[in-house]
MMTF fields as JSON, N, C-alpha, C and O atoms, coordinates in Angstrom:
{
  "mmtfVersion": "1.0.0",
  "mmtfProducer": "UNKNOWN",
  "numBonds": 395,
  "numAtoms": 396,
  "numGroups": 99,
  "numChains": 1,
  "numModels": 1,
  "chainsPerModel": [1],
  "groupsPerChain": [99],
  "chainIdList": ["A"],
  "bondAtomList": [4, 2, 8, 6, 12, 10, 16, 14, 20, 18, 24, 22, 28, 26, 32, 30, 36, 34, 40, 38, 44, 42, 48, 46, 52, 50, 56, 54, 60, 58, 64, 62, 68, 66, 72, 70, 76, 74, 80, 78, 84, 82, 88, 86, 92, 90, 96, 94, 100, 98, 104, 102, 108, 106, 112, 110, 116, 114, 120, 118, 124, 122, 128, 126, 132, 130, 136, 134, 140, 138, 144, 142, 148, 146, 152, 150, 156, 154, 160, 158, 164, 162, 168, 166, 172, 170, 176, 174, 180, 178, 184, 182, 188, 186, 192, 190, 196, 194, 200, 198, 204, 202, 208, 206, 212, 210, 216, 214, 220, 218, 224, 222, 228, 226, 232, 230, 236, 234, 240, 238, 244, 242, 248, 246, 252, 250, 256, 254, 260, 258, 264, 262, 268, 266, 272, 270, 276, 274, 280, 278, 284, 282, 288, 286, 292, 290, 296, 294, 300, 298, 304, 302, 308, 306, 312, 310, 316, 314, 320, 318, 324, 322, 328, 326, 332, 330, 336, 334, 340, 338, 344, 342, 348, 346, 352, 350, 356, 354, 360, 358, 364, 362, 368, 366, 372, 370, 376, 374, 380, 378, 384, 382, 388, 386, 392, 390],
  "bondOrderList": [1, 1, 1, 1, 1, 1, 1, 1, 1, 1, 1, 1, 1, 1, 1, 1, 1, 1, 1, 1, 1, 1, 1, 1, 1, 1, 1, 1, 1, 1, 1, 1, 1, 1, 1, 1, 1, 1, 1, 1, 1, 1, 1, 1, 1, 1, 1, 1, 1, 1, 1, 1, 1, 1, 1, 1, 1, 1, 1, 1, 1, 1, 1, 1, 1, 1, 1, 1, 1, 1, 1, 1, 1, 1, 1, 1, 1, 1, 1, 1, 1, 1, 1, 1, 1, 1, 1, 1, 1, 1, 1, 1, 1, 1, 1, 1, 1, 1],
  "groupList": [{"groupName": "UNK", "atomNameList": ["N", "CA", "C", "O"], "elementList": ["N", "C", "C", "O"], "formalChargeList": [0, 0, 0, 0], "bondAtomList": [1, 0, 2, 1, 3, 2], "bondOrderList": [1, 1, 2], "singleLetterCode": "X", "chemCompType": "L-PEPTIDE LINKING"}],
  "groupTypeList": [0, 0, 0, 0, 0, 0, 0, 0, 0, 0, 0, 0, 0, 0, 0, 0, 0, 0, 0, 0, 0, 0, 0, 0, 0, 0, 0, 0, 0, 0, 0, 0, 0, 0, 0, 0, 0, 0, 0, 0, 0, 0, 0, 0, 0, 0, 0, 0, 0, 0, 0, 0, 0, 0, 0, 0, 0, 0, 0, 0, 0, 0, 0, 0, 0, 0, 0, 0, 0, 0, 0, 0, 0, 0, 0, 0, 0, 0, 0, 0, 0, 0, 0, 0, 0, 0, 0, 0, 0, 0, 0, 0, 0, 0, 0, 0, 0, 0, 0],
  "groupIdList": [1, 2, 3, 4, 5, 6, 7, 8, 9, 10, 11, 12, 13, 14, 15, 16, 17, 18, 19, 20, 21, 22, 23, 24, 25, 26, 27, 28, 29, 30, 31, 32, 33, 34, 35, 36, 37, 38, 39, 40, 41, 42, 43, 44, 45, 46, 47, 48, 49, 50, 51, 52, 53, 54, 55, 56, 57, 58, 59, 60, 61, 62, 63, 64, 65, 66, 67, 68, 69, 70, 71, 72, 73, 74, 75, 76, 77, 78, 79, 80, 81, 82, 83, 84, 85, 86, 87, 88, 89, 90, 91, 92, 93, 94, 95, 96, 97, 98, 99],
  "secStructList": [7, 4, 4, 4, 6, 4, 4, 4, 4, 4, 4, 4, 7, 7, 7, 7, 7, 1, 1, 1, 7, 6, 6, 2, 2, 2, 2, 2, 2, 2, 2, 6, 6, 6, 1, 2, 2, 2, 2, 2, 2, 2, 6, 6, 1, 2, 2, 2, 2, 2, 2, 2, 2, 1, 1, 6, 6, 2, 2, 2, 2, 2, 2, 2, 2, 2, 6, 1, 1, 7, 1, 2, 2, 2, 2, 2, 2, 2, 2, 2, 2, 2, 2, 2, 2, 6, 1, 6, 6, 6, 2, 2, 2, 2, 2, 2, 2, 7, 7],
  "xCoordList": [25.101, 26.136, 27.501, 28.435, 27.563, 28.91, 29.239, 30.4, 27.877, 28.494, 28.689, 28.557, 28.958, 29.342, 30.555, 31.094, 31.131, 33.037, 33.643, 34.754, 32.149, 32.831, 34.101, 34.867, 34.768, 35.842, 37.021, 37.984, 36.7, 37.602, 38.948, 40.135, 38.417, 38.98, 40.431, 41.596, 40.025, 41.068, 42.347, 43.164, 42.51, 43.406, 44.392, 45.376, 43.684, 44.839, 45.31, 45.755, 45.381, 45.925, 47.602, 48.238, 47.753, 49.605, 49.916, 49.782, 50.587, 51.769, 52.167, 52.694, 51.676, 52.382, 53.952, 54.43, 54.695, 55.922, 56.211, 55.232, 57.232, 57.843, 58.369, 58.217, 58.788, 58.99, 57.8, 57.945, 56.711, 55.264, 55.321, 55.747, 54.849, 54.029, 53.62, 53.144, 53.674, 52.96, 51.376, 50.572, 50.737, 49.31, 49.026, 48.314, 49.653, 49.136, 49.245, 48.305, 50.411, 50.384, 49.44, 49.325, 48.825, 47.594, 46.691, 45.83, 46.33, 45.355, 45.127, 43.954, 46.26, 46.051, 45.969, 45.026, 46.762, 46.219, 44.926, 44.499, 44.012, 43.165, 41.639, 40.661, 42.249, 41.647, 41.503, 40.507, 42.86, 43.094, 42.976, 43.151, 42.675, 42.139, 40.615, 40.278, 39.526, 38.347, 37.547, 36.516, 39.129, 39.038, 38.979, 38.098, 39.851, 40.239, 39.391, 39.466, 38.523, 37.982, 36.083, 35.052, 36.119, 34.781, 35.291, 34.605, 36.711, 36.953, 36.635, 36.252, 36.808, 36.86, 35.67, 35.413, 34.742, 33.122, 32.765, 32.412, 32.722, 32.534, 33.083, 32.365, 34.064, 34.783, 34.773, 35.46, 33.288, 32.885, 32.087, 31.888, 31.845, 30.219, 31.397, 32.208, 30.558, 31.514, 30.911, 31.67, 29.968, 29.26, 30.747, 31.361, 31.296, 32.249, 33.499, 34.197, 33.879, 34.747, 35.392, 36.425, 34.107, 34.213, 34.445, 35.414, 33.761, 34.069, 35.158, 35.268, 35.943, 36.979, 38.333, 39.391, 38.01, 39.048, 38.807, 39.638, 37.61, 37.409, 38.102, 38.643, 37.942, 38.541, 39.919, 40.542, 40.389, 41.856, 42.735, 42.484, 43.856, 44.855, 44.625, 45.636, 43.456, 43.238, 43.847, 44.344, 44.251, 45.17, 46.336, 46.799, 47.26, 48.346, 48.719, 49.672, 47.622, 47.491, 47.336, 47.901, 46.642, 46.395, 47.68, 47.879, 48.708, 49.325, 51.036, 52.062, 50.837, 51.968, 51.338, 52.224, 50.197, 49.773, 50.114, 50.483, 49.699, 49.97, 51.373, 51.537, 52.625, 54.121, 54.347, 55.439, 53.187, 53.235, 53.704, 53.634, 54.141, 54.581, 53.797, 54.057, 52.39, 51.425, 51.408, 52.048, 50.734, 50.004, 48.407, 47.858, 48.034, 46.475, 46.185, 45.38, 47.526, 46.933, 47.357, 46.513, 48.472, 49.047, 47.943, 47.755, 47.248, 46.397, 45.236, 44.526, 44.404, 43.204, 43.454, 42.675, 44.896, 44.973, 44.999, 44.443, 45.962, 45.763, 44.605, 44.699, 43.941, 42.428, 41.665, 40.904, 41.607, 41.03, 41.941, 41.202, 43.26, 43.577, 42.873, 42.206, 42.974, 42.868, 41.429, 41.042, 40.508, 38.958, 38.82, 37.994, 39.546, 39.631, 40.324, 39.975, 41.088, 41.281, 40.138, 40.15, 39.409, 38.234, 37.455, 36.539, 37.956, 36.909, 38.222, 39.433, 37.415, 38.028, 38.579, 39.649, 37.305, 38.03, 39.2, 39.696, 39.581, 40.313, 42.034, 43.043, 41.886, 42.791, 43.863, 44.894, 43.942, 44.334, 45.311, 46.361, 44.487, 44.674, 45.773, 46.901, 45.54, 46.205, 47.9, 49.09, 47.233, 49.097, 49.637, 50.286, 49.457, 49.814, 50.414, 51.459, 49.806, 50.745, 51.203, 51.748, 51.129, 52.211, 53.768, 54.51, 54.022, 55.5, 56.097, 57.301],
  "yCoordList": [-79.682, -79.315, -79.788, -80.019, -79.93, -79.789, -81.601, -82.002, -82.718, -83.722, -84.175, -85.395, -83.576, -83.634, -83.922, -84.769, -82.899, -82.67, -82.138, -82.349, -80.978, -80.397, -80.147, -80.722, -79.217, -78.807, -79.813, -79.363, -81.407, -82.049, -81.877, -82.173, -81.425, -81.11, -80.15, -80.544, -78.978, -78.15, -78.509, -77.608, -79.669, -80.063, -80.952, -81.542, -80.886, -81.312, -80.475, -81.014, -79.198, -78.216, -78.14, -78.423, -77.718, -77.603, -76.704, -76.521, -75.8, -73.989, -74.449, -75.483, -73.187, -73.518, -73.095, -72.105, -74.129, -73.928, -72.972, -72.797, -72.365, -71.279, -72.049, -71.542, -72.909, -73.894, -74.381, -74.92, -74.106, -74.34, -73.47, -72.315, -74.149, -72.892, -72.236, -72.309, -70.988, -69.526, -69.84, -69.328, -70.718, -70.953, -71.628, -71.069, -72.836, -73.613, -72.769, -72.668, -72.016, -71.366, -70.167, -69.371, -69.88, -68.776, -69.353, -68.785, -70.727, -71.687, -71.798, -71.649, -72.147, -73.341, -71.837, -71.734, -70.887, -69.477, -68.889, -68.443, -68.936, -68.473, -69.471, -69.074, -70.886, -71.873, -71.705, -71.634, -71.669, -71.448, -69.893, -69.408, -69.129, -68.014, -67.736, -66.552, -68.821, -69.243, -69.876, -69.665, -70.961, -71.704, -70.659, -70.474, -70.176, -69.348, -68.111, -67.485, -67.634, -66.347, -67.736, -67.171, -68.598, -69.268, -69.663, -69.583, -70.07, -70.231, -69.11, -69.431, -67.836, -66.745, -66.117, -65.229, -66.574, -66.365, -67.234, -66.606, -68.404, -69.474, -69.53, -69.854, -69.291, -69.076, -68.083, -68.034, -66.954, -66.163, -66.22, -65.437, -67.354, -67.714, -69.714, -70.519, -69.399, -70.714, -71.934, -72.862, -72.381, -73.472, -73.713, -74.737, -72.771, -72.495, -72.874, -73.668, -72.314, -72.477, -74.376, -75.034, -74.456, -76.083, -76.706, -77.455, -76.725, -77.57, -77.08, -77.398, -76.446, -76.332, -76.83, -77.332, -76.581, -77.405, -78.865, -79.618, -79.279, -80.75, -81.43, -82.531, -80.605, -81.301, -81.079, -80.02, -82.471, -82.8, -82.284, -82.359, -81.722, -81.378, -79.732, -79.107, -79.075, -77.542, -76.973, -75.966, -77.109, -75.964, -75.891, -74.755, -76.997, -77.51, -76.597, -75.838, -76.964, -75.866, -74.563, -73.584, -74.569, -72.856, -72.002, -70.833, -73.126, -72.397, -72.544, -71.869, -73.005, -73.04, -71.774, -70.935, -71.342, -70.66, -68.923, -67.868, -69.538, -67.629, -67.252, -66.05, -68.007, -67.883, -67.705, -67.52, -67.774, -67.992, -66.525, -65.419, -66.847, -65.416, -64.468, -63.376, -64.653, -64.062, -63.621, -64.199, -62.119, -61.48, -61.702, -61.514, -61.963, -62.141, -63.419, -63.762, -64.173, -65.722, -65.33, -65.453, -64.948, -64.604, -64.285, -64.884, -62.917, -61.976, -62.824, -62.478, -64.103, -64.741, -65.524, -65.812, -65.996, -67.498, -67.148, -67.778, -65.705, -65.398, -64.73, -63.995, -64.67, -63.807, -64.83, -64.509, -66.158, -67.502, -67.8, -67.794, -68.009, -68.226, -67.488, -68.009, -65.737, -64.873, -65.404, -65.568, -65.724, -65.925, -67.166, -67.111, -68.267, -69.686, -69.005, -69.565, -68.089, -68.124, -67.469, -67.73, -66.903, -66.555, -67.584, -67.544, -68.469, -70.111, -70.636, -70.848, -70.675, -71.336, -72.84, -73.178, -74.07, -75.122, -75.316, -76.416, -74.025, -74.356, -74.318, -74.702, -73.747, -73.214, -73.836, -73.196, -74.718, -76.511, -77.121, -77.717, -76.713, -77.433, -76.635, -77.128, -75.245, -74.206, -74.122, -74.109, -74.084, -74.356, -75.532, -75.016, -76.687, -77.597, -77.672, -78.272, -77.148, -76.953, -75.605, -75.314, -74.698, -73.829, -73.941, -74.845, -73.164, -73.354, -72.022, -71.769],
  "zCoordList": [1.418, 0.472, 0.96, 0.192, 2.42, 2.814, 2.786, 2.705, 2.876, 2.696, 1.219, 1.131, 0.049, -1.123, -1.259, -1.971, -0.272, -0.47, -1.645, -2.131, -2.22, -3.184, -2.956, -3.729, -1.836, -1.295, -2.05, -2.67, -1.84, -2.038, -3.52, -3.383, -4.608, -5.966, -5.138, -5.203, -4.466, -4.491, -3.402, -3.212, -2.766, -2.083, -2.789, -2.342, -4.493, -5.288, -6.144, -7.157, -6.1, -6.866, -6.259, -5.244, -7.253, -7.072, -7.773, -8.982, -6.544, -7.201, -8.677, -9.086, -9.384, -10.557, -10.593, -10.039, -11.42, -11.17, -12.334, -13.058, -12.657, -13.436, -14.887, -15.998, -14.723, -15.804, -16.769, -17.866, -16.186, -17.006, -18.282, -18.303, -19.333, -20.414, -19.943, -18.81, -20.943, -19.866, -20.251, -19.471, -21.498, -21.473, -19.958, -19.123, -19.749, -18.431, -17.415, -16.627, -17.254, -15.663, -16.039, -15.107, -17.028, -16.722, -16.612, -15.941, -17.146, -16.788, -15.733, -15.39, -14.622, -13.791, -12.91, -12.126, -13.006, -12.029, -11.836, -10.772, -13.54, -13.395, -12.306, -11.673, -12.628, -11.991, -10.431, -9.71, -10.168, -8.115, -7.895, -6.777, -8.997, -8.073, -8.567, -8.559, -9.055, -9.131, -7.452, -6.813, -7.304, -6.103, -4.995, -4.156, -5.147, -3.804, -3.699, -2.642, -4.73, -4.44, -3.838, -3.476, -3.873, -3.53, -1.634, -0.616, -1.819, -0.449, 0.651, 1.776, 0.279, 0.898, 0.901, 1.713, -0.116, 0.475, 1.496, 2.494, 1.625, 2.16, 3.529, 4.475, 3.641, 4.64, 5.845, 6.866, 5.154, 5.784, 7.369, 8.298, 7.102, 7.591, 8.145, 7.686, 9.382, 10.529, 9.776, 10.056, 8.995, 8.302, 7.67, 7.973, 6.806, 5.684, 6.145, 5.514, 7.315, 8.043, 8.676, 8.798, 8.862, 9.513, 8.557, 8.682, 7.253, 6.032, 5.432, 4.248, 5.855, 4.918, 5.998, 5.617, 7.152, 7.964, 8.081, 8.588, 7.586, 7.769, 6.419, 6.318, 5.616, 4.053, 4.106, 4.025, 4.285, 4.147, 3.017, 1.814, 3.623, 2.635, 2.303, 1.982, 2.361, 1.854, 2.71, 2.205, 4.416, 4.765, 4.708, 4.812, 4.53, 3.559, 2.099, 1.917, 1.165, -0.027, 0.403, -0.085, 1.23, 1.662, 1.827, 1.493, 2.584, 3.066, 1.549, 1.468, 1.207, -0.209, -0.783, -0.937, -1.139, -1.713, -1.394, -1.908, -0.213, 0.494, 0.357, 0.565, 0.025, -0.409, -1.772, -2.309, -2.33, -4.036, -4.647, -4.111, -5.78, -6.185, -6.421, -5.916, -7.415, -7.469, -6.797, -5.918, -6.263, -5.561, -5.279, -4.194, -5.995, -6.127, -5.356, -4.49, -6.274, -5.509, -3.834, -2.947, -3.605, -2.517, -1.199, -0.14, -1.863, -0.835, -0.963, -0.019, -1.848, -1.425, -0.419, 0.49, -0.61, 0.167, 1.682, 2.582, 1.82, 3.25, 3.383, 4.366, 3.051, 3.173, 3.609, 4.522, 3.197, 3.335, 5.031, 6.015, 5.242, 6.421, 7.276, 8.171, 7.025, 8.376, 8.448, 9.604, 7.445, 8.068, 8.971, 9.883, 8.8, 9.508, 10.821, 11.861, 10.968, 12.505, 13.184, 14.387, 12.918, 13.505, 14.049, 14.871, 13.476, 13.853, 15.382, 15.313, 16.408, 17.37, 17.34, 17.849, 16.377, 16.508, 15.31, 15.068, 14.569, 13.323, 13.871, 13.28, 15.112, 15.527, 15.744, 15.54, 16.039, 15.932, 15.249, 15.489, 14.078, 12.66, 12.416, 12.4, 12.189, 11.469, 12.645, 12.331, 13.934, 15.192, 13.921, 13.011, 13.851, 13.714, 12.144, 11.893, 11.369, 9.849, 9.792, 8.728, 10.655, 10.62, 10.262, 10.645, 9.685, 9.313, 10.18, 10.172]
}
Protein backbone atom coordinates (compact mmCIF):
# COMPACT_ATOMS: atom_id res chain seq x y z
CA UNK A 1 0.00 0.00 0.00
CA UNK A 2 2.68 2.26 1.07
CA UNK A 3 4.46 2.01 -2.46
CA UNK A 4 1.29 3.61 -4.10
CA UNK A 5 1.96 7.06 -2.47
CA UNK A 6 -1.52 7.33 -1.82
CA UNK A 7 -0.21 9.84 0.85
CA UNK A 8 1.04 11.82 -2.09
CA UNK A 9 -2.57 13.94 -2.98
CA UNK A 10 -2.44 15.58 0.57
CA UNK A 11 0.94 17.45 0.37
CA UNK A 12 -0.95 19.54 -2.07
CA UNK A 13 -3.66 20.82 0.01
CA UNK A 14 -3.55 24.44 0.92
CA UNK A 15 -5.11 26.46 4.27
CA UNK A 16 -8.11 27.72 3.15
CA UNK A 17 -7.86 31.32 2.96
CA UNK A 18 -10.81 33.57 4.43
CA UNK A 19 -11.35 35.26 1.17
CA UNK A 20 -12.75 31.87 -0.27
CA UNK A 21 -16.58 31.31 -0.81
CA UNK A 22 -17.94 30.03 2.24
CA UNK A 23 -19.19 26.84 -0.24
CA UNK A 24 -15.31 26.14 -1.12
CA UNK A 25 -13.85 26.72 2.32
CA UNK A 26 -16.48 24.12 3.70
CA UNK A 27 -15.46 22.04 0.85
CA UNK A 28 -11.97 22.17 0.94
CA UNK A 29 -12.35 21.85 5.16
CA UNK A 30 -14.50 19.10 4.98
CA UNK A 31 -11.86 17.45 2.51
CA UNK A 32 -8.53 18.06 4.92
CA UNK A 33 -10.34 17.00 7.80
CA UNK A 34 -11.24 13.55 5.73
CA UNK A 35 -7.33 13.70 5.13
CA UNK A 36 -6.34 14.33 8.44
CA UNK A 37 -8.73 12.14 10.44
CA UNK A 38 -7.01 8.93 7.93
CA UNK A 39 -3.56 10.46 8.85
CA UNK A 40 -4.15 9.98 12.51
CA UNK A 41 -5.29 6.39 12.15
CA UNK A 42 -2.41 5.58 10.18
CA UNK A 43 -0.13 7.27 12.01
CA UNK A 44 -0.89 5.08 14.84
CA UNK A 45 0.99 2.16 14.01
CA UNK A 46 5.19 2.93 12.98
CA UNK A 47 4.30 1.27 9.23
CA UNK A 48 2.05 4.69 9.21
CA UNK A 49 4.46 6.66 10.68
CA UNK A 50 7.41 5.96 8.18
CA UNK A 51 5.15 6.58 5.21
CA UNK A 52 4.05 9.61 6.12
CA UNK A 53 7.51 11.05 6.92
CA UNK A 54 8.74 9.60 3.71
CA UNK A 55 6.02 11.48 1.60
CA UNK A 56 7.37 14.76 0.77
CA UNK A 57 5.85 17.95 1.67
CA UNK A 58 3.03 16.40 4.42
CA UNK A 59 5.04 17.64 7.43
CA UNK A 60 5.28 21.05 5.92
CA UNK A 61 1.27 20.88 5.52
CA UNK A 62 1.05 19.36 8.80
CA UNK A 63 2.49 21.93 10.25
CA UNK A 64 0.43 25.20 8.47
CA UNK A 65 -2.38 23.28 9.53
CA UNK A 66 -1.97 22.92 13.25
CA UNK A 67 -1.95 27.17 13.13
CA UNK A 68 -5.14 27.04 11.18
CA UNK A 69 -8.03 28.71 12.57
CA UNK A 70 -10.30 25.83 12.72
CA UNK A 71 -10.18 23.97 15.69
CA UNK A 72 -10.89 20.65 14.39
CA UNK A 73 -8.52 21.10 11.63
CA UNK A 74 -6.18 22.52 14.31
CA UNK A 75 -6.47 19.50 17.06
CA UNK A 76 -6.11 16.59 13.96
CA UNK A 77 -3.11 18.09 12.56
CA UNK A 78 -1.39 18.17 15.96
CA UNK A 79 -2.77 14.86 16.87
CA UNK A 80 -1.03 13.59 13.56
CA UNK A 81 2.37 15.48 14.74
CA UNK A 82 2.27 14.28 18.49
CA UNK A 83 1.91 10.55 16.92
CA UNK A 84 5.11 11.05 14.44
CA UNK A 85 7.16 12.00 17.44
CA UNK A 86 6.75 8.76 18.89
CA UNK A 87 8.59 7.52 15.79
CA UNK A 88 12.38 7.94 16.56
CA UNK A 89 13.52 8.25 12.86
CA UNK A 90 10.78 11.10 12.29
CA UNK A 91 12.50 13.04 14.66
CA UNK A 92 14.72 14.58 12.19
CA UNK A 93 12.43 15.61 9.87
CA UNK A 94 10.06 17.24 12.30
CA UNK A 95 13.78 19.32 14.33
CA UNK A 96 14.24 20.43 10.90
CA UNK A 97 10.76 22.11 9.73
CA UNK A 98 10.11 23.28 13.00
CA UNK A 99 9.28 26.74 13.21
Amino acid sequence: MWKTNFLQPFSSLKPVNSGAHLRHRSITRGVTLCWLGLLVSVTFFTDGQQGVVKTPGVVEVLLELSGAQNKQLQEKALLVLRNLCFHGASKPVLLVNGE
